[in-house]
C-alpha positions in Angstrom: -16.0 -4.1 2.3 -17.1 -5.2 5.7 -13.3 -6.4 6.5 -12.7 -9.3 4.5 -10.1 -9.1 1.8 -11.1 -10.2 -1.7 -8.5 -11.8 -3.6 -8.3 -8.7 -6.1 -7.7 -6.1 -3.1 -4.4 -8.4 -2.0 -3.2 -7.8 -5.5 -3.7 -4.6 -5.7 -1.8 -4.3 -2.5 1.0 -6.3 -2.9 1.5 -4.8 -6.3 1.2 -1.2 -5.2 3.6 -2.1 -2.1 6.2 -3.1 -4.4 6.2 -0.5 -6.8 6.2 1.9 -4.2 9.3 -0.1 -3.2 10.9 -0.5 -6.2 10.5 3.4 -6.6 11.9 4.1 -3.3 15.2 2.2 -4.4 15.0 3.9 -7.5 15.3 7.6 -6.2 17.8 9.2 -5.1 15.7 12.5 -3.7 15.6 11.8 0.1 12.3 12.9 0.9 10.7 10.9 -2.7 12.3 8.1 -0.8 10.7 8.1 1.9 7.6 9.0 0.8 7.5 5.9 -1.5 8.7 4.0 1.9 5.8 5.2 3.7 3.9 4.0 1.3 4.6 0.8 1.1 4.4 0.8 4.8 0.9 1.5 4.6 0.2 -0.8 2.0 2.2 -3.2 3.9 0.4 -2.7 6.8 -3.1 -3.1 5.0 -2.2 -6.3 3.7 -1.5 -7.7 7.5 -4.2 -5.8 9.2 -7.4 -6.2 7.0 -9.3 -4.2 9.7 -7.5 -1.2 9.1 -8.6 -1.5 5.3 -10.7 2.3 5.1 -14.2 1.6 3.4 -14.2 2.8 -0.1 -15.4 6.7 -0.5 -19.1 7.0 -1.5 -19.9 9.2 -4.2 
């Protein structure tokens, strides 16, 4: 992906940023919680740092 952030990818990320959020809030097991809050965290962080956007696994 050579970096740059097609519009799709920054759906896919704010969507999967706020489920992960929404099922965070949703829990009440302690460590599912913070798992999904890592989550979003990453996704989070993917959507402000496009750089840090891992290419896509060849198969």
């Amino acid at each position: 992906m050579s970096g740059n952030m097609h519009g799709r990818d920054l759906e896919y990320y704010e969507r999967r940023e706020r489920q992960e959020r929404e099922r965070a809030a949703r829990t009440d097991d302690m460590i599912a919680k913070r798992l999904h809050l890592e989550m979003a965290e990453r996704y989070s962080n993917l959507l402000q740092n496009p750089a840090a956007n891992p290419p896509a696994a060849q198969a």
